[in-house]
C-alpha positions as CSV (number, residue, x, y, z in Angstrom):
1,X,-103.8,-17.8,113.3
2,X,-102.2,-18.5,109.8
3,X,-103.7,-17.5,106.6
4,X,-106.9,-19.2,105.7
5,X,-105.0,-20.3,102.7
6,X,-102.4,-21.9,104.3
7,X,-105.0,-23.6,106.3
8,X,-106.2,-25.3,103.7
9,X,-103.4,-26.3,102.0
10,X,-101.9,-27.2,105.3
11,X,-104.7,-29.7,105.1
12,X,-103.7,-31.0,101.4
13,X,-100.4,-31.9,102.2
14,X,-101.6,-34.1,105.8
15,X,-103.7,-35.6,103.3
16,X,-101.6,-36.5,101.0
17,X,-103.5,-35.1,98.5
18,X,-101.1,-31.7,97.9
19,X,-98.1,-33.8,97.3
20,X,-99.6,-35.6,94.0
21,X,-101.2,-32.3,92.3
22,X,-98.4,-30.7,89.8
23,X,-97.1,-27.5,90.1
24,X,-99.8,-26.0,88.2
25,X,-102.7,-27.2,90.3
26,X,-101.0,-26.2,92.9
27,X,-101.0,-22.7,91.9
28,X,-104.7,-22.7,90.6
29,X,-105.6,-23.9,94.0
30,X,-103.9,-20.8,95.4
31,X,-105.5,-18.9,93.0
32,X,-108.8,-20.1,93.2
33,X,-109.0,-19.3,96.9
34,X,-107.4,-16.2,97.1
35,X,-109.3,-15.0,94.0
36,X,-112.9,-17.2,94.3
37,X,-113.5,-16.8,97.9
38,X,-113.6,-14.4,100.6
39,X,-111.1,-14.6,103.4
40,X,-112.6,-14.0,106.7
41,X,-111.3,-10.4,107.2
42,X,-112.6,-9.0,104.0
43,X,-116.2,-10.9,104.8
44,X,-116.0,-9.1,108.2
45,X,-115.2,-5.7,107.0
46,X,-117.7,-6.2,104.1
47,X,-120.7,-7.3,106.4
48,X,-119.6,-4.2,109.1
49,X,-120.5,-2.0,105.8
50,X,-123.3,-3.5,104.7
51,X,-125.1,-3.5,108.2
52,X,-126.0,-6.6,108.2
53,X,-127.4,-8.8,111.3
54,X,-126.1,-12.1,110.6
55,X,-123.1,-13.5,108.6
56,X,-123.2,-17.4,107.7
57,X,-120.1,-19.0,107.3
58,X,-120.4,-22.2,104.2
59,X,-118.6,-24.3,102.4
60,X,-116.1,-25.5,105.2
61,X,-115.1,-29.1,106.0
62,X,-114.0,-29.1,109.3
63,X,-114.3,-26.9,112.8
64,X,-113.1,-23.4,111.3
65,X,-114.8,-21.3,114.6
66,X,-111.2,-19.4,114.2
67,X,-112.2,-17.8,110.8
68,X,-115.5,-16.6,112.8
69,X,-113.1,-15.4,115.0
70,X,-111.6,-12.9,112.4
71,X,-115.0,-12.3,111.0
72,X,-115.7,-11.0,114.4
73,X,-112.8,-8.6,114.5
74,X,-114.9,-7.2,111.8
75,X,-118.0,-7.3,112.8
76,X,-120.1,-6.9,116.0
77,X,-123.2,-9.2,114.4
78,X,-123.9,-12.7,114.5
79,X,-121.5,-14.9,112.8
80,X,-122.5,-18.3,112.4
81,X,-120.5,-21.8,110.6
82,X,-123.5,-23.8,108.8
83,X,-123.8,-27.5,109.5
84,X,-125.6,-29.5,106.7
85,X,-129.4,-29.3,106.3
86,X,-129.6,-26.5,108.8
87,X,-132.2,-23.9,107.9
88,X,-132.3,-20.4,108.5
């Protein structure tokens, strides 16, 4: 699997939407992800430490079960991908 990052800008540019941002928003997009968010090895390593039971995977658009995936390589818990207005 590619890089979460790529992912998401792999997204972008079938939208469309990478193509009209300038250079410079494309570069605090990159930024903003790599520096505002964890990628899903990190968050499995970090729950593995922490001994947590359950990791919740949010703030994704589409079906991203592969990043639970890496999670997973991680960590032997529960890894969910929340859906709006579920509860826990």
């Amino acid at each position: 699997m590619t890089n979460p990052v790529d992912e998401y800008k792999g997204q972008l540019i079938k939208a469309g939407r990478w193509q009209l941002m300038t250079p410079q928003e494309q570069a605090g997009y990159i930024r903003h992800h790599i520096e505002e968010h964890l990628l899903p090895d990190e968050l499995g390593k970090l729950a593995a430490r922490a001994n947590v039971k359950t990791v919740v995977l949010t703030h994704l658009n589409d079906d991203y079960i592969p990043f639970a995936e890496m999670v997973k390589k991680h960590f032997s818990g529960q890894v969910l991908i929340a859906k709006d207005l579920m509860e826990f």
